[in-house]
N, CA and C atoms as an extended XYZ file, in Angstrom:
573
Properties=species:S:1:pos:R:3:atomname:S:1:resname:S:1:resid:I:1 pbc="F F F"
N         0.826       -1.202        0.000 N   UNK     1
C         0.000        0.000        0.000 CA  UNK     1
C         0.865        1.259        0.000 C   UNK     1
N         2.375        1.181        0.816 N   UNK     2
C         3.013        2.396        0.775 CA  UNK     2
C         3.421        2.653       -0.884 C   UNK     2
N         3.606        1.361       -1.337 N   UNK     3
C         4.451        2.157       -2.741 CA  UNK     3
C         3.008        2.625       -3.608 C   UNK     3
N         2.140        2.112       -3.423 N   UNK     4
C         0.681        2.192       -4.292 CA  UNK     4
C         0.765        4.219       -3.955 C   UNK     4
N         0.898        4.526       -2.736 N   UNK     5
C         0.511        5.773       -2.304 CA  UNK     5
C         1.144        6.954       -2.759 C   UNK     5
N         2.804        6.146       -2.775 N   UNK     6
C         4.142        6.660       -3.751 CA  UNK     6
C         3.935        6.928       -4.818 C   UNK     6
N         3.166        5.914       -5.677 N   UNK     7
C         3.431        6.044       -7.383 CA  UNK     7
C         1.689        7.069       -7.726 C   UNK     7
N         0.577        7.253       -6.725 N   UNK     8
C        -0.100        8.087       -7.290 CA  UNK     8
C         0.460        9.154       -6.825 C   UNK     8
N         0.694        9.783       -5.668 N   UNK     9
C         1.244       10.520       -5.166 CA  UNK     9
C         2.174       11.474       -6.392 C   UNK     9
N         3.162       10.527       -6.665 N   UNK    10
C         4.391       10.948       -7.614 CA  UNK    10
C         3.408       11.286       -9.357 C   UNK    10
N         2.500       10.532       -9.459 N   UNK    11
C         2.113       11.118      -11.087 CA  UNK    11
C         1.197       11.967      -10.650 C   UNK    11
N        -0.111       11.845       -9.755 N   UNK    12
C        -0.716       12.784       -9.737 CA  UNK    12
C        -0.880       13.924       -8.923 C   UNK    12
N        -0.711       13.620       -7.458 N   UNK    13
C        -0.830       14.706       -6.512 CA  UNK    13
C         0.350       15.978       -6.444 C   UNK    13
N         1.740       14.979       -6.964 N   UNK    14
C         2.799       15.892       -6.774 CA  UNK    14
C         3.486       16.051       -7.883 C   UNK    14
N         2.705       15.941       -9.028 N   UNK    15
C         3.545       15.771      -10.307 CA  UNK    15
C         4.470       16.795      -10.615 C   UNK    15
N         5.871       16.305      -10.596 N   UNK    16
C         6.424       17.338      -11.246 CA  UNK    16
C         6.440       18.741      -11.635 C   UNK    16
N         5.654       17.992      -13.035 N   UNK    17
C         5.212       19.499      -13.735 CA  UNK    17
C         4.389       20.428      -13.337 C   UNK    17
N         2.959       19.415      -12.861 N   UNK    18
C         1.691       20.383      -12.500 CA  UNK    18
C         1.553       20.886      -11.361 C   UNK    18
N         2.196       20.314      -10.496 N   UNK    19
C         1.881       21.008       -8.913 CA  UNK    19
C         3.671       21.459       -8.443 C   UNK    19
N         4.742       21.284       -8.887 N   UNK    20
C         5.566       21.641       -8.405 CA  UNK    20
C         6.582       22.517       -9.411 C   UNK    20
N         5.941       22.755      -10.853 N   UNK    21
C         5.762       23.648      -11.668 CA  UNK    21
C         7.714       23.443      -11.970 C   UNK    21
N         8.068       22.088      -12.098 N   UNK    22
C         9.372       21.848      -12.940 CA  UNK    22
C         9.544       21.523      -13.851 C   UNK    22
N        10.177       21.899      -14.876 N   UNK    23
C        10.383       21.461      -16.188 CA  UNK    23
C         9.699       22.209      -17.388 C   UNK    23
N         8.804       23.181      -16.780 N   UNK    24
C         7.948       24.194      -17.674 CA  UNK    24
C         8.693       24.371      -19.365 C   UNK    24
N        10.219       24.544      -19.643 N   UNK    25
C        10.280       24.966      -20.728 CA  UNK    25
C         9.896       24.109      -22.051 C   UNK    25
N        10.486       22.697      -21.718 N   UNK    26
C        10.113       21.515      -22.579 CA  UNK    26
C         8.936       21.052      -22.744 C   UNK    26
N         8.059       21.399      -21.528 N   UNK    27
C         6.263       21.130      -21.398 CA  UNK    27
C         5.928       22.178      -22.371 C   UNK    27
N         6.384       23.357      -22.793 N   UNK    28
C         5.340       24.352      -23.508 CA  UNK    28
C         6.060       24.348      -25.018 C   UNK    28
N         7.367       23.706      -24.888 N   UNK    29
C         8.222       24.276      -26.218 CA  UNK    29
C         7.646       22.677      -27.215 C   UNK    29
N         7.767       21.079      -26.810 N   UNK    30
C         7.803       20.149      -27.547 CA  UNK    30
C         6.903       19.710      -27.588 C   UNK    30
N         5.402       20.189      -26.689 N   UNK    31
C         3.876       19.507      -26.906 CA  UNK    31
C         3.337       20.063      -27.348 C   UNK    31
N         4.209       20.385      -28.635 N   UNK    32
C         3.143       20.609      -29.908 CA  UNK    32
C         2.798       20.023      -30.907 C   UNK    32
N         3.241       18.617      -30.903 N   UNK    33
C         2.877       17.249      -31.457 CA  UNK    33
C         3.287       16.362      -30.600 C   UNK    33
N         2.343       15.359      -30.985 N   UNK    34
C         2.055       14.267      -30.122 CA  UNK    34
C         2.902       13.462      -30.266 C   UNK    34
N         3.721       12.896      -31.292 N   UNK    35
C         5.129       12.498      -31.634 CA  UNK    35
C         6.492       13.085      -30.888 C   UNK    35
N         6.340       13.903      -31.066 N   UNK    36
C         7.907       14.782      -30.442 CA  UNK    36
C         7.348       14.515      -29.013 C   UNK    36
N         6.339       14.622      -28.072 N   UNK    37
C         6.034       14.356      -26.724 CA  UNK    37
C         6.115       13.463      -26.005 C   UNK    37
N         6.077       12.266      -27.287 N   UNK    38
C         6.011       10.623      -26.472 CA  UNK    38
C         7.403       10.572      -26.849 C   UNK    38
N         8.332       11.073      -27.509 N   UNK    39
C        10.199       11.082      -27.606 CA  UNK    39
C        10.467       11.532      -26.636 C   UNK    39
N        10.094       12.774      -26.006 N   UNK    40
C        10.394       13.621      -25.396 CA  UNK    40
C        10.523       13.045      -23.727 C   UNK    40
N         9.176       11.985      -23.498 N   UNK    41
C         8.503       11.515      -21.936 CA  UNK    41
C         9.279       10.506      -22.291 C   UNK    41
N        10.082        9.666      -23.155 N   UNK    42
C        10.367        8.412      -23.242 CA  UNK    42
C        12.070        9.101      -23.098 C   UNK    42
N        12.739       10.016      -23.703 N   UNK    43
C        13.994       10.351      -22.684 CA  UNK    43
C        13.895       10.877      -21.334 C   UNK    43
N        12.560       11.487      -20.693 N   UNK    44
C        12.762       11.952      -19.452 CA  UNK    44
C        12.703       10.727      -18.777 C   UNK    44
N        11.422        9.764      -18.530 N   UNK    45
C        11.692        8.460      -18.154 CA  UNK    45
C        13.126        8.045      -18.143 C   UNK    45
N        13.663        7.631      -19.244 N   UNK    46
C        15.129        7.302      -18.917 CA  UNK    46
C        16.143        8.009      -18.231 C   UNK    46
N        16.198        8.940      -18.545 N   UNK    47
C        17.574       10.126      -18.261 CA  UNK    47
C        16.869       10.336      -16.390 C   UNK    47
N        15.512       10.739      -16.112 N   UNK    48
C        15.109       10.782      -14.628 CA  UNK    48
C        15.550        9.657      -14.112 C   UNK    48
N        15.276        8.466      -14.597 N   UNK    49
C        15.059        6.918      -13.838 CA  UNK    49
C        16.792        6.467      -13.167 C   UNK    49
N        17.092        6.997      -14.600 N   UNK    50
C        19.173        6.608      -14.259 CA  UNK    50
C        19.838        7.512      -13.667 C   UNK    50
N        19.445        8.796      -13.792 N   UNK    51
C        19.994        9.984      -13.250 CA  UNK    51
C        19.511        9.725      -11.566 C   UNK    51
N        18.395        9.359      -11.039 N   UNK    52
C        18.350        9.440       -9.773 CA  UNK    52
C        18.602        8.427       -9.088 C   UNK    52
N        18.710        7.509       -9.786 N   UNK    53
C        19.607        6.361       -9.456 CA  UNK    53
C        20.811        6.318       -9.001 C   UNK    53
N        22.243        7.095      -10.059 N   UNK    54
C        23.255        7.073       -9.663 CA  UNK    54
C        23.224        8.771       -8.789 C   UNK    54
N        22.291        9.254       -8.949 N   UNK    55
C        22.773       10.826       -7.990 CA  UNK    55
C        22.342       10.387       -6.128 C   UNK    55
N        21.403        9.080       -6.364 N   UNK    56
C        21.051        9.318       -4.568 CA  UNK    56
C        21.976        8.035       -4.143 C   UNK    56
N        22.997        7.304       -4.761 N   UNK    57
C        24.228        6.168       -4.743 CA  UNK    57
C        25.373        7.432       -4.452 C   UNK    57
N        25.573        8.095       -5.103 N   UNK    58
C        26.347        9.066       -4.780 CA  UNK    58
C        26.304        9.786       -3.285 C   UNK    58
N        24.881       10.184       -3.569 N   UNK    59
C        24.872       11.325       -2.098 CA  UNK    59
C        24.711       10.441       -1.036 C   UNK    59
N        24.387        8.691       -0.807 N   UNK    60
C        24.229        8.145       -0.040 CA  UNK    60
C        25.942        7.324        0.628 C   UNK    60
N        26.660        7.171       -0.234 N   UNK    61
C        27.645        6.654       -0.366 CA  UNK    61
C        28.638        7.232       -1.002 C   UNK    61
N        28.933        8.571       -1.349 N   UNK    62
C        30.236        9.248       -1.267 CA  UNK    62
C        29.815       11.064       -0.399 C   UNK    62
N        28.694       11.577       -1.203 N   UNK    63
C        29.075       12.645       -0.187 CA  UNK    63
C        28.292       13.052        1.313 C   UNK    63
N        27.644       11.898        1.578 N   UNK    64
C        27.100       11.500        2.940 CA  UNK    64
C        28.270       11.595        3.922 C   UNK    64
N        28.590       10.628        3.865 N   UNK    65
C        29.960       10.005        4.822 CA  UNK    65
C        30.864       10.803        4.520 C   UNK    65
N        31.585       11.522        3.473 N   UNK    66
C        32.950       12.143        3.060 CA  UNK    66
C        32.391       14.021        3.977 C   UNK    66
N        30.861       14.357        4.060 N   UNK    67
C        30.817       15.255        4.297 CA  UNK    67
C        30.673       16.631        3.190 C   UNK    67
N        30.269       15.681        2.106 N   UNK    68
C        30.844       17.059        1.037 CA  UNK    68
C        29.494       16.753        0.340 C   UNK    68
N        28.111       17.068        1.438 N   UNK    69
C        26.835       17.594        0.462 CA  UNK    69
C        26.561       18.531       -0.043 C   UNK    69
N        28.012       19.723        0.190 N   UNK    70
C        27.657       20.967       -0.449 CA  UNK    70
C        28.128       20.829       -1.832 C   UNK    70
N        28.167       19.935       -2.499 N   UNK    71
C        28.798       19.685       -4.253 CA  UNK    71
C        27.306       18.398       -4.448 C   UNK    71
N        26.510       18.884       -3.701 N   UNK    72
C        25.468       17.813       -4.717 CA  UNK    72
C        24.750       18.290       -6.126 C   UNK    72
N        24.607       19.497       -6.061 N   UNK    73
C        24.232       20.183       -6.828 CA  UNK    73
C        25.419       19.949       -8.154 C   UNK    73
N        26.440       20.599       -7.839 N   UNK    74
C        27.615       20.487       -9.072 CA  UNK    74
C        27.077       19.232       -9.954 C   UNK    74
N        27.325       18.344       -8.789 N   UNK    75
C        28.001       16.504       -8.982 CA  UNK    75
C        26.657       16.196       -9.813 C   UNK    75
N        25.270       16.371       -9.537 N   UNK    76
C        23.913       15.922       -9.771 CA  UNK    76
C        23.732       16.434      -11.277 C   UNK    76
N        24.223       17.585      -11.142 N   UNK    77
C        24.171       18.573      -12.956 CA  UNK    77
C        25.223       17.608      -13.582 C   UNK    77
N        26.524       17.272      -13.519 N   UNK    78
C        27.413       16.811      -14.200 CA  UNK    78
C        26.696       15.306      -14.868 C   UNK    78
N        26.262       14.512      -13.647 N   UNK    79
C        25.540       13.220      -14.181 CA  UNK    79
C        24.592       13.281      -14.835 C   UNK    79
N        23.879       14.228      -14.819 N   UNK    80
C        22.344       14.413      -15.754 CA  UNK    80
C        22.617       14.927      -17.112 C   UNK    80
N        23.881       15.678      -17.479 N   UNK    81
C        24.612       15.763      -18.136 CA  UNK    81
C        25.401       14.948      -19.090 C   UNK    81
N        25.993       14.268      -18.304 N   UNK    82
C        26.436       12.943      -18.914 CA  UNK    82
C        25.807       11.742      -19.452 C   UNK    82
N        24.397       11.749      -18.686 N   UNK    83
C        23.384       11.024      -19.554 CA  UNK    83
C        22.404       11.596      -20.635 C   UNK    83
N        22.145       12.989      -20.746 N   UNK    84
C        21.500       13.525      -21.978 CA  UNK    84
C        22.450       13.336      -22.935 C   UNK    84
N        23.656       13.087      -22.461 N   UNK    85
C        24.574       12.894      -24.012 CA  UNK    85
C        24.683       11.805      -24.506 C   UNK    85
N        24.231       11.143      -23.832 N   UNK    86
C        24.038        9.221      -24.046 CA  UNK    86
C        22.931        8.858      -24.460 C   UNK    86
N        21.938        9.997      -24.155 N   UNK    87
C        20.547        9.993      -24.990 CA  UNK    87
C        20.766       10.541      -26.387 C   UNK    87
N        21.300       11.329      -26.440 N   UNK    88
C        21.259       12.272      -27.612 CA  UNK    88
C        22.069       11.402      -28.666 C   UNK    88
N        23.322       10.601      -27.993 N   UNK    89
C        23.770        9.412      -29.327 CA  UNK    89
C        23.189        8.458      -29.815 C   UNK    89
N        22.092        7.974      -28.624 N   UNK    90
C        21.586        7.088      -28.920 CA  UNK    90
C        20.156        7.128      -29.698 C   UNK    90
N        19.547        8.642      -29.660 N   UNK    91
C        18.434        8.859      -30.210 CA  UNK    91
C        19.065        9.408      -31.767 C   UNK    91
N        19.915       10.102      -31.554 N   UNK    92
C        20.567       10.095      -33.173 CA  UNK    92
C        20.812        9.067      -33.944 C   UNK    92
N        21.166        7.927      -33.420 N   UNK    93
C        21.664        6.988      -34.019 CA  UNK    93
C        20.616        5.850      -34.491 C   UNK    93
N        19.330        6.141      -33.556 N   UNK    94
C        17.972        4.543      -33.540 CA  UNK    94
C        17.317        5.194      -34.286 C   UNK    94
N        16.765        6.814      -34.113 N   UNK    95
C        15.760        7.776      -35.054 CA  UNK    95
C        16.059        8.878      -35.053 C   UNK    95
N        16.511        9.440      -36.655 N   UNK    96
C        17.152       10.765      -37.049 CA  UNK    96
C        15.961       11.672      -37.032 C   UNK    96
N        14.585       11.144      -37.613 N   UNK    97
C        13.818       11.930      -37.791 CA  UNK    97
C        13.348       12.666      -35.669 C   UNK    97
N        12.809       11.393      -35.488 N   UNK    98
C        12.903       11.855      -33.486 CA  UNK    98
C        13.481       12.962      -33.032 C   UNK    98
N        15.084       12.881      -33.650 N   UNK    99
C        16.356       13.292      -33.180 CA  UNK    99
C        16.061       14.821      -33.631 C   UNK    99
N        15.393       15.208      -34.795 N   UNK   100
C        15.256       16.361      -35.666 CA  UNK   100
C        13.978       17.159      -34.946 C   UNK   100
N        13.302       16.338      -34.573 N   UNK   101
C        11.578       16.442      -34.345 CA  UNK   101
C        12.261       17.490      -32.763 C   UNK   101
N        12.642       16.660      -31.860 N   UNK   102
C        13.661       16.688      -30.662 CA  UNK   102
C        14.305       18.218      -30.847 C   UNK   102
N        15.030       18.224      -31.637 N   UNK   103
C        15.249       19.228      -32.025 CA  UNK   103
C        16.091       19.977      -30.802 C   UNK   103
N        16.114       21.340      -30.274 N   UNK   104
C        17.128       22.064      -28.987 CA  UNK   104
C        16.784       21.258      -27.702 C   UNK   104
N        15.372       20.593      -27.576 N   UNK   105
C        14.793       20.407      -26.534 CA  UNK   105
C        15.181       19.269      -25.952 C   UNK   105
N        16.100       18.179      -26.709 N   UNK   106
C        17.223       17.142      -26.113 CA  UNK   106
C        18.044       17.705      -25.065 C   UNK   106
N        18.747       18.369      -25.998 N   UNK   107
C        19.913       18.846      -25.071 CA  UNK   107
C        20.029       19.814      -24.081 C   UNK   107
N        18.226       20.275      -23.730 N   UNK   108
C        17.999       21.089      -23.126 CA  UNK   108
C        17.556       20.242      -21.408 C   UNK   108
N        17.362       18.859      -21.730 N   UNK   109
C        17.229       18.156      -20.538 CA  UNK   109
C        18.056       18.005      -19.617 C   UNK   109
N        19.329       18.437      -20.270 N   UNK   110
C        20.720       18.533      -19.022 CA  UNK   110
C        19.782       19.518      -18.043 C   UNK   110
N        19.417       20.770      -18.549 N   UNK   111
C        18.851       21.772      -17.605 CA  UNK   111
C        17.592       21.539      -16.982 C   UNK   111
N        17.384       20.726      -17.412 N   UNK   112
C        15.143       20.339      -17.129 CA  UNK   112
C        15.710       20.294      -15.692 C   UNK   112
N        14.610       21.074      -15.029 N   UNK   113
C        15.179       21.333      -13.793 CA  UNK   113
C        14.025       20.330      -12.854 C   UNK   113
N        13.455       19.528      -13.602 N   UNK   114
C        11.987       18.690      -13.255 CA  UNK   114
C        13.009       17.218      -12.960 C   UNK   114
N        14.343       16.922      -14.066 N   UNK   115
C        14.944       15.735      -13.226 CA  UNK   115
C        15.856       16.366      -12.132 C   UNK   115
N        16.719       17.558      -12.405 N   UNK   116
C        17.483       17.802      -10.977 CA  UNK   116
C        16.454       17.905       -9.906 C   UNK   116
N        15.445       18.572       -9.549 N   UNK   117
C        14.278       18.220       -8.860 CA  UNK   117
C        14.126       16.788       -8.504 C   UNK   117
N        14.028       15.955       -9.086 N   UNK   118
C        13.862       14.640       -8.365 CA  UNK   118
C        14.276       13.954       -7.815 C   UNK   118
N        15.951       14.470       -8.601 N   UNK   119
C        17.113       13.687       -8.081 CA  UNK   119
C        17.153       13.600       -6.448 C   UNK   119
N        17.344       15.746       -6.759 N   UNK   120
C        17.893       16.471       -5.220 CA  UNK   120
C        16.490       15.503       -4.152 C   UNK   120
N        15.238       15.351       -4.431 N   UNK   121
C        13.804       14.912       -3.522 CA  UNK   121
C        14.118       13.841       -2.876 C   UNK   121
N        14.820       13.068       -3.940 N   UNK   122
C        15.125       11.576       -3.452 CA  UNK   122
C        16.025       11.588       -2.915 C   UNK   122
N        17.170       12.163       -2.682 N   UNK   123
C        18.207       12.331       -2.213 CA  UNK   123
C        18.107       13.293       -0.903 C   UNK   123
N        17.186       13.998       -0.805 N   UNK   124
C        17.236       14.401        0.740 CA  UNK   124
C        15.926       14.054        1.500 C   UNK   124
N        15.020       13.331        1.288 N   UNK   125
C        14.085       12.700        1.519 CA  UNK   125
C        14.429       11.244        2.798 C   UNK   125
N        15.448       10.848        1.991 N   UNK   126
C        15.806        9.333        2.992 CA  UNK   126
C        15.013        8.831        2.429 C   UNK   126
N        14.409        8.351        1.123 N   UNK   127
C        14.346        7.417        0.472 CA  UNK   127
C        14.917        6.372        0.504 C   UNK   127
N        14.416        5.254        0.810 N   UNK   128
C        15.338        3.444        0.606 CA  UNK   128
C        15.075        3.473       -0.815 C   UNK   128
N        16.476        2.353       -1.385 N   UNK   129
C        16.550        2.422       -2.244 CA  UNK   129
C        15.029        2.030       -3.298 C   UNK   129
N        14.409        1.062       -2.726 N   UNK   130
C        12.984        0.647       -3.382 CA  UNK   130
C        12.078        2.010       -3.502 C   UNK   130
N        11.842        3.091       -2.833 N   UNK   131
C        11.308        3.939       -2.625 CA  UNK   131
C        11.834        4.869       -3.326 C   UNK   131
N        12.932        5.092       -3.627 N   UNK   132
C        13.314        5.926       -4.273 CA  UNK   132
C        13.297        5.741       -5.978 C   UNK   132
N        13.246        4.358       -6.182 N   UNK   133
C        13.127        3.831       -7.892 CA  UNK   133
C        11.653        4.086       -7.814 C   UNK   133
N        11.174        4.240       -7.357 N   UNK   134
C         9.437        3.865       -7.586 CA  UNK   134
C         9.259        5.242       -7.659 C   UNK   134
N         9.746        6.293       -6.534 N   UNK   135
C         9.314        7.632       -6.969 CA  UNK   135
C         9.778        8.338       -8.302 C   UNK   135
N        10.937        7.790       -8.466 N   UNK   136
C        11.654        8.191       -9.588 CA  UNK   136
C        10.791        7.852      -10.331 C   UNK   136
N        10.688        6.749      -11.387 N   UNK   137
C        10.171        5.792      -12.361 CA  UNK   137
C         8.396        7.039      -12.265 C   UNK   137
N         7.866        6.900      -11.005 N   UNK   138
C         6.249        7.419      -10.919 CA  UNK   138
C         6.547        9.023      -11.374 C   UNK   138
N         7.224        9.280      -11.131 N   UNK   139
C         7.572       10.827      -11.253 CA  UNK   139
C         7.900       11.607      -12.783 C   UNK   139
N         8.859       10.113      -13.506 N   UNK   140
C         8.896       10.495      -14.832 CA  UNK   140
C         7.767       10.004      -15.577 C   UNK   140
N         7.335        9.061      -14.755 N   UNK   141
C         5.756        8.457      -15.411 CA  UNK   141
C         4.873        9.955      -15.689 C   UNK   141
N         4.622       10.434      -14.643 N   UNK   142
C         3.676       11.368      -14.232 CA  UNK   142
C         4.322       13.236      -15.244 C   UNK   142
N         5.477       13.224      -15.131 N   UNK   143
C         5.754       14.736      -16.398 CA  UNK   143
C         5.407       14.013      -17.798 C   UNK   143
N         5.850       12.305      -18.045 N   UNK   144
C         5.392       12.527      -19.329 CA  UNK   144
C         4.406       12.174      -19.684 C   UNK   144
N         3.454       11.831      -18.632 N   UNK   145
C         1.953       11.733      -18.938 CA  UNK   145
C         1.177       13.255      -19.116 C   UNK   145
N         1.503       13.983      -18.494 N   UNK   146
C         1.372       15.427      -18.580 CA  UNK   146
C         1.879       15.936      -20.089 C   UNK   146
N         3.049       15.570      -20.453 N   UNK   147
C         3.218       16.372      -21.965 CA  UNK   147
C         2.783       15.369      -22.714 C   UNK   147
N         2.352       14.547      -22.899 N   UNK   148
C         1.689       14.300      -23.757 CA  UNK   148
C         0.171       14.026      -23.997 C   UNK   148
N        -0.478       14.424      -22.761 N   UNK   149
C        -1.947       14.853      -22.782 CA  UNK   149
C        -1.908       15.989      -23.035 C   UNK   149
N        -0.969       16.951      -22.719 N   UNK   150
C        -0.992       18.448      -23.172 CA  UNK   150
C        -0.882       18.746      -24.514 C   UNK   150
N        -0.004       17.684      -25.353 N   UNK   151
C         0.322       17.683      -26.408 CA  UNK   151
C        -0.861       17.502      -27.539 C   UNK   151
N        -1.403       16.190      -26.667 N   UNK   152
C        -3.056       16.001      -27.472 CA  UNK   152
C        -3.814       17.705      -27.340 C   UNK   152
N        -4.016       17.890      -26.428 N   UNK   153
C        -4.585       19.145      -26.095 CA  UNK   153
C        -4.673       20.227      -27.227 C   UNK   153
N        -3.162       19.905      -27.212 N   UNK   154
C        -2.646       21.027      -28.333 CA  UNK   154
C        -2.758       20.953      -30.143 C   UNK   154
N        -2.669       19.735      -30.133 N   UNK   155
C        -2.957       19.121      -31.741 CA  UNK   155
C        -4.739       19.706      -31.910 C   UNK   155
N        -5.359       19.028      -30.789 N   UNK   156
C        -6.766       19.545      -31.500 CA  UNK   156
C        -7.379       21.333      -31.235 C   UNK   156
N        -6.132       22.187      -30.245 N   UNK   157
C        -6.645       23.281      -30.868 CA  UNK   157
C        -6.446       23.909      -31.934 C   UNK   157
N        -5.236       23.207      -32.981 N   UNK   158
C        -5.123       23.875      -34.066 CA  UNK   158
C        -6.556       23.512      -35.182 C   UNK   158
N        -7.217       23.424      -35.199 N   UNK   159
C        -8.767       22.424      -35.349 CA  UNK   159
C        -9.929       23.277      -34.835 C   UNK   159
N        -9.461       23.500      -33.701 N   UNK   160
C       -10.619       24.584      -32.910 CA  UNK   160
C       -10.357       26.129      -33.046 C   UNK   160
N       -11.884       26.355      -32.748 N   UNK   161
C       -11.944       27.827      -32.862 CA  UNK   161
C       -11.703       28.686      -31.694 C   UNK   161
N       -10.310       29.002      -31.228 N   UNK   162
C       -10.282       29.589      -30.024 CA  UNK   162
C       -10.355       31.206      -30.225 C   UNK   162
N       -10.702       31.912      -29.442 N   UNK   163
C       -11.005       33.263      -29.590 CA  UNK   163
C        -9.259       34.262      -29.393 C   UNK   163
N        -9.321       35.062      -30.409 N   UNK   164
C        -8.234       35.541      -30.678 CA  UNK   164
C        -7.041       36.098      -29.403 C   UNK   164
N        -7.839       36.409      -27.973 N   UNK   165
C        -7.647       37.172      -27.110 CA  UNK   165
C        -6.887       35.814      -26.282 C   UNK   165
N        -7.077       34.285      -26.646 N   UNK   166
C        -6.552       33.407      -26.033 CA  UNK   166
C        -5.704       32.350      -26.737 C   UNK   166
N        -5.535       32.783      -28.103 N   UNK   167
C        -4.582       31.666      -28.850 CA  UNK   167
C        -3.028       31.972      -28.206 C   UNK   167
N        -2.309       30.372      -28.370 N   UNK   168
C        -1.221       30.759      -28.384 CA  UNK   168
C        -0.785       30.210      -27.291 C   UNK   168
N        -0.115       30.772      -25.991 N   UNK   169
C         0.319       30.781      -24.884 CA  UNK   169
C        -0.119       30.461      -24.019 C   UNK   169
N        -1.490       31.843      -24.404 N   UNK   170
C        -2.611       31.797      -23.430 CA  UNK   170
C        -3.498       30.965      -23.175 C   UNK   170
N        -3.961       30.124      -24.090 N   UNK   171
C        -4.669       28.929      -24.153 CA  UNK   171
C        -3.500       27.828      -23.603 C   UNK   171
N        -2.560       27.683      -23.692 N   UNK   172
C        -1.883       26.124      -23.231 CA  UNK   172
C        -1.912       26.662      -21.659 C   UNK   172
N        -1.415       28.032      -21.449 N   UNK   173
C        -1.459       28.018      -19.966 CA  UNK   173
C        -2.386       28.042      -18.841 C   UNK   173
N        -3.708       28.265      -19.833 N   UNK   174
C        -4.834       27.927      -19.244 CA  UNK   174
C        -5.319       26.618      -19.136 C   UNK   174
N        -4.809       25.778      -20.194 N   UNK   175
C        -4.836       24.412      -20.335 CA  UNK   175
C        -4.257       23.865      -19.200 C   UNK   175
N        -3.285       24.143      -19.110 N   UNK   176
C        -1.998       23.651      -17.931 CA  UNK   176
C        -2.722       23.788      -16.602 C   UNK   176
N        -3.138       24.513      -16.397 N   UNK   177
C        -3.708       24.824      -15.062 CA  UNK   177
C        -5.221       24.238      -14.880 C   UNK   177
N        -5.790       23.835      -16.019 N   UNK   178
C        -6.904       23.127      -15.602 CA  UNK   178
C        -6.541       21.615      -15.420 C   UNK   178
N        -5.365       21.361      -16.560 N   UNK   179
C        -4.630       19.906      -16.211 CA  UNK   179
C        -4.602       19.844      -15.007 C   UNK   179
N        -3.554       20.789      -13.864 N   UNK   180
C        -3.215       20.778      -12.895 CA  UNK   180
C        -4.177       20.070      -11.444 C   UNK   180
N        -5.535       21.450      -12.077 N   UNK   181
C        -6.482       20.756      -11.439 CA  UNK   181
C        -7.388       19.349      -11.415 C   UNK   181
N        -7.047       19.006      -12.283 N   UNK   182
C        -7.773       17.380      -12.321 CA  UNK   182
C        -6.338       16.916      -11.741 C   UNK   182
N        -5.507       16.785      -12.186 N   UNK   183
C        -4.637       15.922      -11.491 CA  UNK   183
C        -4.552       16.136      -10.217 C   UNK   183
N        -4.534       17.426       -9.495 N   UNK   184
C        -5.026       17.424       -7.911 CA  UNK   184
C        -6.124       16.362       -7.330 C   UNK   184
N        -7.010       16.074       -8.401 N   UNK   185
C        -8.143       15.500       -7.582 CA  UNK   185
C        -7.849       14.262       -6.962 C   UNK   185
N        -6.957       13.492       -7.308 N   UNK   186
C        -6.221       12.472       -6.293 CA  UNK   186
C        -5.699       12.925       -4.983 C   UNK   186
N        -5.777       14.270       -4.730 N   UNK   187
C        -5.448       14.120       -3.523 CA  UNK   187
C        -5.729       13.617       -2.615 C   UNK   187
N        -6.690       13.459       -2.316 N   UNK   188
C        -7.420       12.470       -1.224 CA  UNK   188
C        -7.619       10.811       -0.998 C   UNK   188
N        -6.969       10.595       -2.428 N   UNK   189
C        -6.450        9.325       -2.012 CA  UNK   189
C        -5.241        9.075       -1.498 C   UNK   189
N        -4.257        9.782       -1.361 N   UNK   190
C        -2.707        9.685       -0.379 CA  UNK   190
C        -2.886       10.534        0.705 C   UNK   190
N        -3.956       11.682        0.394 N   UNK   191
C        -3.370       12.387        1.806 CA  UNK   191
C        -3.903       11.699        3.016 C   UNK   191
């Protein structure tokens, strides 16, 4: 029941994107097709899942004990780093078109501040290690379930007739925030 509480918790009550408002640039810049969104949730999944993996092995077992949690930050950017570039060869190399579609917003995941966010959560939380894969894993579950319902969102307003005073910006960010609110409505099943 605890991890059941974890993994809604992590997609819906505390998602990332919608209630703790991380990762905003890639949520508004790549869900504008539904293709580039499910590329997009399928490197955050990975790059979140491995990145908080080796960043809370680190802070648990070198700068715990050594005393040197004031370089988690550095150390946490360098690894998230080092794996968008392992994404970026590997998405170049399986699908060029992805890779094109992808476009700045790959290499912009070093900065997605929605996985350093998760990393740093799990890592000062006292997460066990089971607890901490599950939030991870629920957490990237939960931003890229968000961009790519947003993404749908977005495909069918080019289709619709939105009123001139709300195209654009203004409509996804109004979108976003009604997302927000349905995904709140789980609250009451964890709290």
């Amino acid at each position: 029941m605890e991890y059941f509480a974890l993994i809604i918790s992590a997609i819906f009550v505390k998602n990332i994107l919608l209630a703790q408002y991380l990762g905003n640039c890639p949520f508004l810049g790549v869900s504008r097709k539904m293709d580039t969104a499910i590329g997009m949730g399928m490197a955050v999944i990975f790059v979140m899942t491995l990145a908080t993996i080796i960043t809370w092995s680190l802070q648990r077992y070198f700068l715990e004990p050594l005393n040197l949690v004031y370089l988690q930050t550095i150390i946490f950017i360098l690894v998230i780093a080092a794996l968008v570039q392992f994404v970026e060869m590997f998405i170049k190399k399986s699908s060029h078109d992805l890779y094109q579609a992808l476009g700045i917003y790959l290499p912009l995941i070093t900065t997605n501040c929605a996985i350093l966010g998760v990393a740093i959560i799990c890592a000062r939380e006292g997460h066990t290690f089971p607890q901490m894969l599950v939030f991870a894993v629920a957490s990237a579950v939960g931003y890229s379930l968000a961009l790519i319902l947003f993404a749908g969102l977005r495909e069918r307003f080019e289709i619709s007739r939105i009123p001139k005073a709300l195209s654009g910006t203004a409509i996804g960010l109004v979108t976003a925030g009604l997302m927000s609110l349905a995904f709140f409505s789980f609250f009451g099943m964890v709290a």
